[in-house]
mmCIF file as gemmi writes it, N, C-alpha and C atoms, coordinates in Angstrom:
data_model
loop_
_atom_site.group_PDB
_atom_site.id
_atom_site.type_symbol
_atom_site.label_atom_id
_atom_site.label_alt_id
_atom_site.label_comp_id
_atom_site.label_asym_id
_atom_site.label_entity_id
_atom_site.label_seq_id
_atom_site.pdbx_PDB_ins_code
_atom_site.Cartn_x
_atom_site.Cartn_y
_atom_site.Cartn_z
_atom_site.occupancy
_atom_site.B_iso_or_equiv
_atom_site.pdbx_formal_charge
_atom_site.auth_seq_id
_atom_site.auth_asym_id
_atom_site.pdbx_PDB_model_num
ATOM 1 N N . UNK Axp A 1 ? 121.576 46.452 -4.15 1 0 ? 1 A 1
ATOM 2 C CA . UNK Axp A 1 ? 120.537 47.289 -3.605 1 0 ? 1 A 1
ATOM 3 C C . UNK Axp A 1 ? 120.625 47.24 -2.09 1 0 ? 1 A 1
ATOM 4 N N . UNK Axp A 2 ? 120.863 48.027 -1.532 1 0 ? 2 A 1
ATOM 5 C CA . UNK Axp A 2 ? 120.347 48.324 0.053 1 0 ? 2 A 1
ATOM 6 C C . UNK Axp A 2 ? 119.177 48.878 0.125 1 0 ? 2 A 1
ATOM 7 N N . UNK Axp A 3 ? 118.649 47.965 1.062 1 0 ? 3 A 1
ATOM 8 C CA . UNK Axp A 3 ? 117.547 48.489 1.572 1 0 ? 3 A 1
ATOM 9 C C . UNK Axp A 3 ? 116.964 48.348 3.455 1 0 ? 3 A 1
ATOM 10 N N . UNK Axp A 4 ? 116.618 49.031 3.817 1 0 ? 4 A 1
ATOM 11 C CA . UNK Axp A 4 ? 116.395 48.805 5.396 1 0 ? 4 A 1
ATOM 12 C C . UNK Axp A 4 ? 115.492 47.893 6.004 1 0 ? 4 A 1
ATOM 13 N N . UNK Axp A 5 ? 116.268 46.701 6.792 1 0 ? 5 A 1
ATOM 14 C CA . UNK Axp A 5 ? 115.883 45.977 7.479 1 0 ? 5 A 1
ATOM 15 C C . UNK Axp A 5 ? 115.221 45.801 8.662 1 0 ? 5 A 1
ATOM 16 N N . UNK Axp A 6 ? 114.033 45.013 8.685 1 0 ? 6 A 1
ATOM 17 C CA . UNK Axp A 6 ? 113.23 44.868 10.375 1 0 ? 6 A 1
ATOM 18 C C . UNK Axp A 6 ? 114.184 44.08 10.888 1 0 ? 6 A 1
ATOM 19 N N . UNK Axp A 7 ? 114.348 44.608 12.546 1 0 ? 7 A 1
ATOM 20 C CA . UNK Axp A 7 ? 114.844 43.795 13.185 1 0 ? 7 A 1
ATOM 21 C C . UNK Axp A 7 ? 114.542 44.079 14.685 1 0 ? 7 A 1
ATOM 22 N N . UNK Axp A 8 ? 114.589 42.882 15.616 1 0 ? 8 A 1
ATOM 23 C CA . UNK Axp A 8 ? 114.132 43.1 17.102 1 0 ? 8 A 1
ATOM 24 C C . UNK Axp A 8 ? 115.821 43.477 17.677 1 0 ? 8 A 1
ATOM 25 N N . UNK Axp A 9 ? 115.274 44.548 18.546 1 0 ? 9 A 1
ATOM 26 C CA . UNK Axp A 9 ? 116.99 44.951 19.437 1 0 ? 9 A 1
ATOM 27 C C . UNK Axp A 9 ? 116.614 44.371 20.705 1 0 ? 9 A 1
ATOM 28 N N . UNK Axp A 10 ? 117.96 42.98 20.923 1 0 ? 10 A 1
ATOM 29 C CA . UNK Axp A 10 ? 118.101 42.292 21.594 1 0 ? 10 A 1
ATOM 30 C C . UNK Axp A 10 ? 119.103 42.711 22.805 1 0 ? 10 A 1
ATOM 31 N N . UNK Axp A 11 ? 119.496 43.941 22.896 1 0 ? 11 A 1
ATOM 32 C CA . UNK Axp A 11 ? 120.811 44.191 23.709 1 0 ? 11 A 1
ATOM 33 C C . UNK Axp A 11 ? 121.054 45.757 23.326 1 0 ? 11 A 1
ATOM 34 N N . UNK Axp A 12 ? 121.422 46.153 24.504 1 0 ? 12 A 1
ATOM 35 C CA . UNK Axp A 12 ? 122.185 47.544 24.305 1 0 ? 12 A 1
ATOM 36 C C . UNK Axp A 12 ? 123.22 48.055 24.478 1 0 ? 12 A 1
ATOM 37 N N . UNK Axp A 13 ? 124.445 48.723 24.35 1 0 ? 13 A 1
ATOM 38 C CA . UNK Axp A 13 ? 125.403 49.103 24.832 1 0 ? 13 A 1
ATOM 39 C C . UNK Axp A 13 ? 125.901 49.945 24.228 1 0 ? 13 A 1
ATOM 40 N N . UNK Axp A 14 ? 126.982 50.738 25.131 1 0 ? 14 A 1
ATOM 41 C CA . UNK Axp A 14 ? 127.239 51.957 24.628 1 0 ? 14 A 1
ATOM 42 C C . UNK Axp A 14 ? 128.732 51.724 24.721 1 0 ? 14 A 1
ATOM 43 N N . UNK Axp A 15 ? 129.456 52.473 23.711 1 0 ? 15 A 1
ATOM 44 C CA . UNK Axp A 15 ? 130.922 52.228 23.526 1 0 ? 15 A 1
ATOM 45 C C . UNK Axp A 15 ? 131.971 53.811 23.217 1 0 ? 15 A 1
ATOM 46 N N . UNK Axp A 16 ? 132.612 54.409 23.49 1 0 ? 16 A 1
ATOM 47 C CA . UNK Axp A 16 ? 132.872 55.463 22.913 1 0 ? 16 A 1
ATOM 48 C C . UNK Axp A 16 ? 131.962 56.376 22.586 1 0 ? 16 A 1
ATOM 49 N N . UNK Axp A 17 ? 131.073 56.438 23.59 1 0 ? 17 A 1
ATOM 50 C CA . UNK Axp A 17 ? 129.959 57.128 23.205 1 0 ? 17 A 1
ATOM 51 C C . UNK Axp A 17 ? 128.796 57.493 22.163 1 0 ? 17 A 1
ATOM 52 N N . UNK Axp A 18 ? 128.986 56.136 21.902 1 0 ? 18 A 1
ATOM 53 C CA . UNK Axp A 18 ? 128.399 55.943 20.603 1 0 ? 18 A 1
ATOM 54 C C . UNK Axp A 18 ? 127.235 54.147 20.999 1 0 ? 18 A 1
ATOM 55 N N . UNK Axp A 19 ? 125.915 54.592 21.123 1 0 ? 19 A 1
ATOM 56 C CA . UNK Axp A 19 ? 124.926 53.966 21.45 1 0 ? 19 A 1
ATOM 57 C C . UNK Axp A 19 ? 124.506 52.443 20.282 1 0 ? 19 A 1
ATOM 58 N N . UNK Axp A 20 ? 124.915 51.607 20.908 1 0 ? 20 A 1
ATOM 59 C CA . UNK Axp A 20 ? 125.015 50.471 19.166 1 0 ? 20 A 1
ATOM 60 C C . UNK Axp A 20 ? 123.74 49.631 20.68 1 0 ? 20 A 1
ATOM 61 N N . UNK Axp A 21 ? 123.436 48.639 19.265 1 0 ? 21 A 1
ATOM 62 C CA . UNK Axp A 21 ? 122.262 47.891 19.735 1 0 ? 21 A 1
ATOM 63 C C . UNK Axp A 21 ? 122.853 45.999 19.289 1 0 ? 21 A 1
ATOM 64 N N . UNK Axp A 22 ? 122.331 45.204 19.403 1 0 ? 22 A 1
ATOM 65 C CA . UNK Axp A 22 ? 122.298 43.71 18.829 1 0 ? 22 A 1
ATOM 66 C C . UNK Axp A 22 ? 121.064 43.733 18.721 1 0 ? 22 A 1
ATOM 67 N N . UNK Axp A 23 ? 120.657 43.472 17.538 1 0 ? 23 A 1
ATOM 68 C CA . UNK Axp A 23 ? 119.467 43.504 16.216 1 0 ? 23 A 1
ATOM 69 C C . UNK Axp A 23 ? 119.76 42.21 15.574 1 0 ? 23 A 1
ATOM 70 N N . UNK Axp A 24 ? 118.604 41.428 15.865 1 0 ? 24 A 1
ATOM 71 C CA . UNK Axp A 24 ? 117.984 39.639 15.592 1 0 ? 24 A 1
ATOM 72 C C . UNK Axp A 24 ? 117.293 40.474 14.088 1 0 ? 24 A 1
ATOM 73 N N . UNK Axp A 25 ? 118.116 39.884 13.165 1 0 ? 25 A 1
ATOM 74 C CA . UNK Axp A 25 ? 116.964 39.609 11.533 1 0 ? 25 A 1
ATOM 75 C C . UNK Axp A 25 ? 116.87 37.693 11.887 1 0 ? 25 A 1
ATOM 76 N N . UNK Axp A 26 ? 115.528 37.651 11.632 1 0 ? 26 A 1
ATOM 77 C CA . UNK Axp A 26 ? 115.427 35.978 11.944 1 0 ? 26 A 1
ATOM 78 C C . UNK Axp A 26 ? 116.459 35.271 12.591 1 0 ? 26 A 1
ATOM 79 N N . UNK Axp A 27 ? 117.202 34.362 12.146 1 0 ? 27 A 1
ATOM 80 C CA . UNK Axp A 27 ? 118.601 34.025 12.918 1 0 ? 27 A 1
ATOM 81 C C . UNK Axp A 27 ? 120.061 34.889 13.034 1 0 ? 27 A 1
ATOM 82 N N . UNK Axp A 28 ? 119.98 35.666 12.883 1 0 ? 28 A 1
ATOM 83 C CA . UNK Axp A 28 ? 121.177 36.397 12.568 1 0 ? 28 A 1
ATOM 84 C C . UNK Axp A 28 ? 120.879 37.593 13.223 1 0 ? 28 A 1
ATOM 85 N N . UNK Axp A 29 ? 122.547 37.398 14.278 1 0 ? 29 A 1
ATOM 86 C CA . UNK Axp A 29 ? 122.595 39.052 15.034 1 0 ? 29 A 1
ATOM 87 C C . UNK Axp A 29 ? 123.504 40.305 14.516 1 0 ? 29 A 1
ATOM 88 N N . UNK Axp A 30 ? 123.329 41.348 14.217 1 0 ? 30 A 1
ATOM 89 C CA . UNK Axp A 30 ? 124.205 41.887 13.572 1 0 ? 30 A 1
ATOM 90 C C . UNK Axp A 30 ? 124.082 43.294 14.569 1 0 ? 30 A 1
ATOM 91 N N . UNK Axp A 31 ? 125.11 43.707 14.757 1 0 ? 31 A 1
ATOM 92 C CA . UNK Axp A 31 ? 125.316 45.164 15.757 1 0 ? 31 A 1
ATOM 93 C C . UNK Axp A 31 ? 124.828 46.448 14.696 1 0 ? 31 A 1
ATOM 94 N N . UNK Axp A 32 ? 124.027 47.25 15.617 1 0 ? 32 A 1
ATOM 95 C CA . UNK Axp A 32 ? 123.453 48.227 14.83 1 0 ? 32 A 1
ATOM 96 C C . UNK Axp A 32 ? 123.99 49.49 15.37 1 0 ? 32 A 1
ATOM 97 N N . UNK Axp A 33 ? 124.157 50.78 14.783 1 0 ? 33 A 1
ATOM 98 C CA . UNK Axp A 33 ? 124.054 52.182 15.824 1 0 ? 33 A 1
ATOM 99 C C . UNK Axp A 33 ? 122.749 52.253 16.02 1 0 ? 33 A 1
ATOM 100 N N . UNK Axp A 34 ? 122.52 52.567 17.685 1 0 ? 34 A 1
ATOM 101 C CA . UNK Axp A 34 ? 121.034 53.345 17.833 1 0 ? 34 A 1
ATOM 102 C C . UNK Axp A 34 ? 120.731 54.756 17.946 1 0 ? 34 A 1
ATOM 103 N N . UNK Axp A 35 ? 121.736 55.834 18.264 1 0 ? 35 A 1
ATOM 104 C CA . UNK Axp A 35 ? 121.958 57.187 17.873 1 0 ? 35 A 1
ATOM 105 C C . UNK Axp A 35 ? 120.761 57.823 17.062 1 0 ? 35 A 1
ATOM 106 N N . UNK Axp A 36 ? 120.317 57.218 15.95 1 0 ? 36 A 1
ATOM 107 C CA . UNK Axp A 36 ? 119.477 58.138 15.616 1 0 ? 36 A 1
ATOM 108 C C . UNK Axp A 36 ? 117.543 57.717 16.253 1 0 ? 36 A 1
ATOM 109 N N . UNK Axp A 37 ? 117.721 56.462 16.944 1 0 ? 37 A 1
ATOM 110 C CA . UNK Axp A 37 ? 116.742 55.962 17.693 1 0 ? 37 A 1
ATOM 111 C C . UNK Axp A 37 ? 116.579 55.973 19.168 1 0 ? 37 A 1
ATOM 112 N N . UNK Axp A 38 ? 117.007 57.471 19.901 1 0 ? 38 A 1
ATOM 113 C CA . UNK Axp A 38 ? 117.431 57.316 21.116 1 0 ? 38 A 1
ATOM 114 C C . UNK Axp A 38 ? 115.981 56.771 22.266 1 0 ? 38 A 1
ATOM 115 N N . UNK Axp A 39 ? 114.946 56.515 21.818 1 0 ? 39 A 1
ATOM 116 C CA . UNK Axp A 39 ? 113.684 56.392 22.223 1 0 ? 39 A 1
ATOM 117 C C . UNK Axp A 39 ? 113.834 54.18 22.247 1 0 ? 39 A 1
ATOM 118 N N . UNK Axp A 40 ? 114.16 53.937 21.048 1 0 ? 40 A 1
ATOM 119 C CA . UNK Axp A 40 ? 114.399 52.659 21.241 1 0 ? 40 A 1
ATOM 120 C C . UNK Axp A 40 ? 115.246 51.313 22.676 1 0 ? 40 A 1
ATOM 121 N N . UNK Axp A 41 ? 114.161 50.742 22.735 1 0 ? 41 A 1
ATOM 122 C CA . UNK Axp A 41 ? 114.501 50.189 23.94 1 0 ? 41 A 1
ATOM 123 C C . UNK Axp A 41 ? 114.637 48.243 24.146 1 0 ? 41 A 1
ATOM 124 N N . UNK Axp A 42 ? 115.706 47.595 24.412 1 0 ? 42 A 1
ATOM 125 C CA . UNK Axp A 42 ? 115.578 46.44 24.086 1 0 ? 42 A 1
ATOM 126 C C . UNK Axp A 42 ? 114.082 45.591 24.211 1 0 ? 42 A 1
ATOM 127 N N . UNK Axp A 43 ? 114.082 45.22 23.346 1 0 ? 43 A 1
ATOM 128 C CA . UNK Axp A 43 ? 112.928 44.304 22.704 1 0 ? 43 A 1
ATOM 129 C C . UNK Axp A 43 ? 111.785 44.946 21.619 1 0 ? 43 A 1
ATOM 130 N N . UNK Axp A 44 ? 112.282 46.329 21.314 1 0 ? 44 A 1
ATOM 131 C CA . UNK Axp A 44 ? 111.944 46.976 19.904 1 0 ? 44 A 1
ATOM 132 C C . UNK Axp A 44 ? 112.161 46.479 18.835 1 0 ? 44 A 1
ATOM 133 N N . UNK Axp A 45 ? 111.103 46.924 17.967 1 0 ? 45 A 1
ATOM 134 C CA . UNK Axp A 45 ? 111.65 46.496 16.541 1 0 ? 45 A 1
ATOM 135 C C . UNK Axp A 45 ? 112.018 47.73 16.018 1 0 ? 45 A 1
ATOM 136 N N . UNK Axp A 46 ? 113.336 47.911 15.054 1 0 ? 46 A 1
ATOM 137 C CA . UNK Axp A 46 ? 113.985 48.739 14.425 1 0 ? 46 A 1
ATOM 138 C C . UNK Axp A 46 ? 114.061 48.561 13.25 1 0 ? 46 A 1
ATOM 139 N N . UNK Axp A 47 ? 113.485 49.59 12.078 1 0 ? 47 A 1
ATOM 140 C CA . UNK Axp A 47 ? 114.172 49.254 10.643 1 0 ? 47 A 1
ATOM 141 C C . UNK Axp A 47 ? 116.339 49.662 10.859 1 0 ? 47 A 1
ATOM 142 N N . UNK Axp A 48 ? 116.686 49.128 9.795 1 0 ? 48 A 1
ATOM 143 C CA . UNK Axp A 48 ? 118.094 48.865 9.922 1 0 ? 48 A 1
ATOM 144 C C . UNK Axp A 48 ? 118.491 49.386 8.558 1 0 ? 48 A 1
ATOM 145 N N . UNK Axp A 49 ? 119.451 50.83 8.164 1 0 ? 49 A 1
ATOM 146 C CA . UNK Axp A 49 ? 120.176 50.49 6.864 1 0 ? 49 A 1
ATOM 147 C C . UNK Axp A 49 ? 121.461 50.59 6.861 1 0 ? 49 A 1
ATOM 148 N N . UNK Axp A 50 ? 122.176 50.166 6.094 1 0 ? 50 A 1
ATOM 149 C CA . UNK Axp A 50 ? 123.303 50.237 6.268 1 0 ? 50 A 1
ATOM 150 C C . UNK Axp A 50 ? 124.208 50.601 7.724 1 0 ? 50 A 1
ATOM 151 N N . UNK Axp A 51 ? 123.917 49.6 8.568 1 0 ? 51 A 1
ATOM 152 C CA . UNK Axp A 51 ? 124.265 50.123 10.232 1 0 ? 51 A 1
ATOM 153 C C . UNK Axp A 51 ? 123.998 50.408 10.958 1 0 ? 51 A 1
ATOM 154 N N . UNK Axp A 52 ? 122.787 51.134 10.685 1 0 ? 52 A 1
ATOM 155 C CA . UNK Axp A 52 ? 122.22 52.532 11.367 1 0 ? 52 A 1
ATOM 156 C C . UNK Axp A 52 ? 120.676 52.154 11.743 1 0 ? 52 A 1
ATOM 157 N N . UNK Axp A 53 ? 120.312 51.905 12.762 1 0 ? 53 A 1
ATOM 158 C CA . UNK Axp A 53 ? 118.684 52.04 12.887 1 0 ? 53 A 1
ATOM 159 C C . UNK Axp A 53 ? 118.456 53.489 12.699 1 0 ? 53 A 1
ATOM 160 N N . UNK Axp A 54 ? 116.994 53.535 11.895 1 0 ? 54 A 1
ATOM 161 C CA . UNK Axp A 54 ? 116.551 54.644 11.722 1 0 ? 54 A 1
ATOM 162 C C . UNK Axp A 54 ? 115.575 55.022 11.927 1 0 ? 54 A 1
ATOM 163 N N . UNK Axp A 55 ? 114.078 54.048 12.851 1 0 ? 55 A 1
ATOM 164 C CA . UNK Axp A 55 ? 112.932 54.336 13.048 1 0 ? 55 A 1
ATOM 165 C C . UNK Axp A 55 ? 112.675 52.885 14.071 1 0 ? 55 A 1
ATOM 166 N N . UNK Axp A 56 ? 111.873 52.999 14.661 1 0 ? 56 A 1
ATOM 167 C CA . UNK Axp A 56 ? 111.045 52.027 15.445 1 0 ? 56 A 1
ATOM 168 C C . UNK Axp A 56 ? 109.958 52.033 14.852 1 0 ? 56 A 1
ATOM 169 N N . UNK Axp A 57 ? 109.646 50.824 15.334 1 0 ? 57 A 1
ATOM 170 C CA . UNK Axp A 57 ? 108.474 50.544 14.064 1 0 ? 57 A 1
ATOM 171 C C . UNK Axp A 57 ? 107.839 49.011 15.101 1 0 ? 57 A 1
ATOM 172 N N . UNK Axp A 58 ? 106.172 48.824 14.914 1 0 ? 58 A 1
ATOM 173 C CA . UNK Axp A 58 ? 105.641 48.035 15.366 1 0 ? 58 A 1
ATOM 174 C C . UNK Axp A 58 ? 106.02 46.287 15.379 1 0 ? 58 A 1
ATOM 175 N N . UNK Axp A 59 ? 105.789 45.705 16.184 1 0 ? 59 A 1
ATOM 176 C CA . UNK Axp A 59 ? 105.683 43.88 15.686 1 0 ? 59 A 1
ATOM 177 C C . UNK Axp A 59 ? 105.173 43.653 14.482 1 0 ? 59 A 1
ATOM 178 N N . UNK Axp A 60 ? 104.171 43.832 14.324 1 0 ? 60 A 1
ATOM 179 C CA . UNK Axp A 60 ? 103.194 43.513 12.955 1 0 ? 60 A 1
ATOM 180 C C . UNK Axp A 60 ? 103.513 43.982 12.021 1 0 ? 60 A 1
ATOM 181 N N . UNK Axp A 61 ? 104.16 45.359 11.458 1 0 ? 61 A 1
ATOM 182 C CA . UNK Axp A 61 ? 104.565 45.801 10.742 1 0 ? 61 A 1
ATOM 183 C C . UNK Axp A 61 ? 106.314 45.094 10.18 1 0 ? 61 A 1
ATOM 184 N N . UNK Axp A 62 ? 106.768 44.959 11.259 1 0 ? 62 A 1
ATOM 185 C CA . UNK Axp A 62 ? 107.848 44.483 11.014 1 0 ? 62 A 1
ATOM 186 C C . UNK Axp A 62 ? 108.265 42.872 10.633 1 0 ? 62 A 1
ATOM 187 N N . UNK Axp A 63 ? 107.205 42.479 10.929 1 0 ? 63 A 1
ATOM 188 C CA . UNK Axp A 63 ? 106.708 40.753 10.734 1 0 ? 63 A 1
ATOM 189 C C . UNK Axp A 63 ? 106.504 40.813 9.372 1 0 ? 63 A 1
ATOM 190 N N . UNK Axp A 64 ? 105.978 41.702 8.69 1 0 ? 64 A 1
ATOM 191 C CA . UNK Axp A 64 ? 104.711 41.99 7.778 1 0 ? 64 A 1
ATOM 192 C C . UNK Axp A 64 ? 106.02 42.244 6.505 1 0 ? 64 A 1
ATOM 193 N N . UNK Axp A 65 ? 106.765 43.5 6.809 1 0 ? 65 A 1
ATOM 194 C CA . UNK Axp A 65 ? 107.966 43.905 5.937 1 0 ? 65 A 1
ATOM 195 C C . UNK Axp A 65 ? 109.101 42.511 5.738 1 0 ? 65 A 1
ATOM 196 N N . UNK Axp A 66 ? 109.325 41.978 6.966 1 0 ? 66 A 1
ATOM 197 C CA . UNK Axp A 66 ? 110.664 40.802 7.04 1 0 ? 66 A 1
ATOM 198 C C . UNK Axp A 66 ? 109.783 40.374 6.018 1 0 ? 66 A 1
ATOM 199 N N . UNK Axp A 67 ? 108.875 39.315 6.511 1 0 ? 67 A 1
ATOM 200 C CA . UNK Axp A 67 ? 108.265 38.128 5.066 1 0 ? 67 A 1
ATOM 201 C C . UNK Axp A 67 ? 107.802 38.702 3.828 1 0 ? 67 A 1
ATOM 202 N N . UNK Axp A 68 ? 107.408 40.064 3.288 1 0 ? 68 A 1
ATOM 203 C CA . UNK Axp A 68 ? 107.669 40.902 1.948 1 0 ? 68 A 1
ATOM 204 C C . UNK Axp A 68 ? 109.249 40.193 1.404 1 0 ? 68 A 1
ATOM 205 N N . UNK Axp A 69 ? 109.924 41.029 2.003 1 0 ? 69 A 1
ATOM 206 C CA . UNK Axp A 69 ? 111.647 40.47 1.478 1 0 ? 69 A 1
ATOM 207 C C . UNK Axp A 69 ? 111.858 39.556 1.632 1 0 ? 69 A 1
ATOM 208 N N . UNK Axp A 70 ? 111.661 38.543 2.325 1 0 ? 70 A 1
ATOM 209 C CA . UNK Axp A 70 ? 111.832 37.177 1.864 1 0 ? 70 A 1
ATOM 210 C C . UNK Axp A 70 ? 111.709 36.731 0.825 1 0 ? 70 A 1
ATOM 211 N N . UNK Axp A 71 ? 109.951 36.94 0.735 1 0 ? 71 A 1
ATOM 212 C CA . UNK Axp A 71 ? 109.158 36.378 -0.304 1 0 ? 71 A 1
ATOM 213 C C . UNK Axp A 71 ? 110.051 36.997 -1.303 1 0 ? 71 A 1
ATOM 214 N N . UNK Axp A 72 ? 110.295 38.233 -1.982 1 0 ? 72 A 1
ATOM 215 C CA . UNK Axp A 72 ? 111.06 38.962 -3.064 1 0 ? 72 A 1
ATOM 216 C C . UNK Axp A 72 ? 112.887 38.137 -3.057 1 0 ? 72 A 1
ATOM 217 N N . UNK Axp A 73 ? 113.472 37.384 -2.028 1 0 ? 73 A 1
ATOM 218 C CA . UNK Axp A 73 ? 114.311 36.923 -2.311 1 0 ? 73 A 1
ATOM 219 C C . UNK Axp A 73 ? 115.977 37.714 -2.053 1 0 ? 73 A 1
ATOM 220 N N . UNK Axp A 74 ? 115.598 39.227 -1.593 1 0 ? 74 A 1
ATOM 221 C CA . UNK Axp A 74 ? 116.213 39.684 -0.983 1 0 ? 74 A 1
ATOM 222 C C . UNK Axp A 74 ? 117.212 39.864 0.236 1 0 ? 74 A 1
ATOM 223 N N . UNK Axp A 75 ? 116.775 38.875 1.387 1 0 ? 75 A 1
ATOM 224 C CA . UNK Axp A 75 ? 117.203 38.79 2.951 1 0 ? 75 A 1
ATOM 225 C C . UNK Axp A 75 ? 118.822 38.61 2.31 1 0 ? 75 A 1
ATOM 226 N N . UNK Axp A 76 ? 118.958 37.007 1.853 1 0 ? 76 A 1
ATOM 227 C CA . UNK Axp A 76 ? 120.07 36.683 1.445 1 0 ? 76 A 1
ATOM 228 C C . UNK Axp A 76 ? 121.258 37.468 1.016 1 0 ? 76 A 1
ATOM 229 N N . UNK Axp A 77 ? 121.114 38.282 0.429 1 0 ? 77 A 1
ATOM 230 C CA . UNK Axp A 77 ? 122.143 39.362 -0.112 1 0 ? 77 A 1
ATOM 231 C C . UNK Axp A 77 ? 122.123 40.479 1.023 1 0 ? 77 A 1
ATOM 232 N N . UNK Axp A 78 ? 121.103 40.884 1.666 1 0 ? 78 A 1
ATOM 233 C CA . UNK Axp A 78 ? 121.191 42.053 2.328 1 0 ? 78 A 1
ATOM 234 C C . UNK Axp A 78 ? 121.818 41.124 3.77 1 0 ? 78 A 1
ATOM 235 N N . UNK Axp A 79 ? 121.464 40.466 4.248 1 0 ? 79 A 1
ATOM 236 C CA . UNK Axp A 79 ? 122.158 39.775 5.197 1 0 ? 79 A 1
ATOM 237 C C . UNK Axp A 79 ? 123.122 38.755 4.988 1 0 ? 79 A 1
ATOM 238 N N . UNK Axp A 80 ? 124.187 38.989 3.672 1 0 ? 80 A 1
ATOM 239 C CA . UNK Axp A 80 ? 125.374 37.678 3.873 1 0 ? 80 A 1
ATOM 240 C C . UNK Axp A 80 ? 126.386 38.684 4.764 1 0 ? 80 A 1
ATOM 241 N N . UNK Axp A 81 ? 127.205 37.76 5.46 1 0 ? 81 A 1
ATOM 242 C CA . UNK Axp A 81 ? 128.24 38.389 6.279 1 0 ? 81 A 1
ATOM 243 C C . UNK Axp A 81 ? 129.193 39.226 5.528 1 0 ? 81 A 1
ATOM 244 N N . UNK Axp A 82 ? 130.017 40.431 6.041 1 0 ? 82 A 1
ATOM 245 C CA . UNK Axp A 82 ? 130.405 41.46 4.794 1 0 ? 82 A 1
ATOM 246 C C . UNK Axp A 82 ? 131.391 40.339 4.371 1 0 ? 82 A 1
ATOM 247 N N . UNK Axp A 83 ? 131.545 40.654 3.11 1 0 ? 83 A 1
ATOM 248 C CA . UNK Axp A 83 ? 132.413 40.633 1.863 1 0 ? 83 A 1
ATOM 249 C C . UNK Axp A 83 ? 132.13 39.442 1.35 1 0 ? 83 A 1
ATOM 250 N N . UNK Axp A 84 ? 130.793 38.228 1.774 1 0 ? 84 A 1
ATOM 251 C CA . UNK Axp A 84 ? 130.488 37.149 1.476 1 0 ? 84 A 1
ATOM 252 C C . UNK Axp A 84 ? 129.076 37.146 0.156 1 0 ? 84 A 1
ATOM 253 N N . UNK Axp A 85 ? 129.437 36.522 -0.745 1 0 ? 85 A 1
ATOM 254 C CA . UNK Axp A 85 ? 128.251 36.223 -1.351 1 0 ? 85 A 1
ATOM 255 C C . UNK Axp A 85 ? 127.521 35.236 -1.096 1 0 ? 85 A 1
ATOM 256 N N . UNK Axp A 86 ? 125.949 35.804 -1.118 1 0 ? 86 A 1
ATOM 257 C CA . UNK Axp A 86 ? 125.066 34.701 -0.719 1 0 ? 86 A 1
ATOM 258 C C . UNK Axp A 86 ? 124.946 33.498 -1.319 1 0 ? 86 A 1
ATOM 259 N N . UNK Axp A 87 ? 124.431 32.314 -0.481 1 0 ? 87 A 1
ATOM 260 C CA . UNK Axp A 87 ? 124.264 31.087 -0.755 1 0 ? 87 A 1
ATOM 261 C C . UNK Axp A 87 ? 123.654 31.042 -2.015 1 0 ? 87 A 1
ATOM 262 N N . UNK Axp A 88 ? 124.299 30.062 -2.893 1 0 ? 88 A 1
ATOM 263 C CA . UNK Axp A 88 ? 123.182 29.729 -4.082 1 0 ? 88 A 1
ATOM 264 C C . UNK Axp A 88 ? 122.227 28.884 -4.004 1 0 ? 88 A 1
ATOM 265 N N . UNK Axp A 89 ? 121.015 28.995 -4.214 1 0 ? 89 A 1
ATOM 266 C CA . UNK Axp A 89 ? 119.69 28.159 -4.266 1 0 ? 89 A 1
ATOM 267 C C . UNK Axp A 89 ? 119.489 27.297 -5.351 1 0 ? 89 A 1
């Protein structure tokens, strides 16, 4: 299942003309496109799917969504590094 992730954008940069961000999920930084978030500005929170931020979205809300998926047990799989399966519990 994919599903879109809260995350704070820690960094910006642009490469080939193509606008990517560094997006903190709890400990983990993972490079995002910001292209479809051109309003987003470091220290935003961004939902995240597959690569792509796709909305800005509040602190509280995004505090609120991260610990939902936790609690459901989700983070783990949506955040193992590609081609890694998540830790077993």
């Amino acid at each position: 299942m994919c599903l879109a992730i809260p995350g704070k954008v820690a960094g910006i940069a642009e490469k080939d003309g193509i606008r990517t961000g560094r997006v903190l999920f709890g400990g983990i930084a993972r490079q995002a496109c910001l292209d479809f978030v051109p309003e987003a500005k470091e220290g935003d929170y961004v939902l995240v799917h597959v690569g792509f931020a796709i909305t800005v979205i509040d602190k509280d809300e995004a505090e609120r969504t991260y610990a939902l998926l936790e609690s459901l047990g989700v983070l783990a799989e949506e955040l193992a590094p590609d081609g890694a399966a998540p830790a077993e519990s």
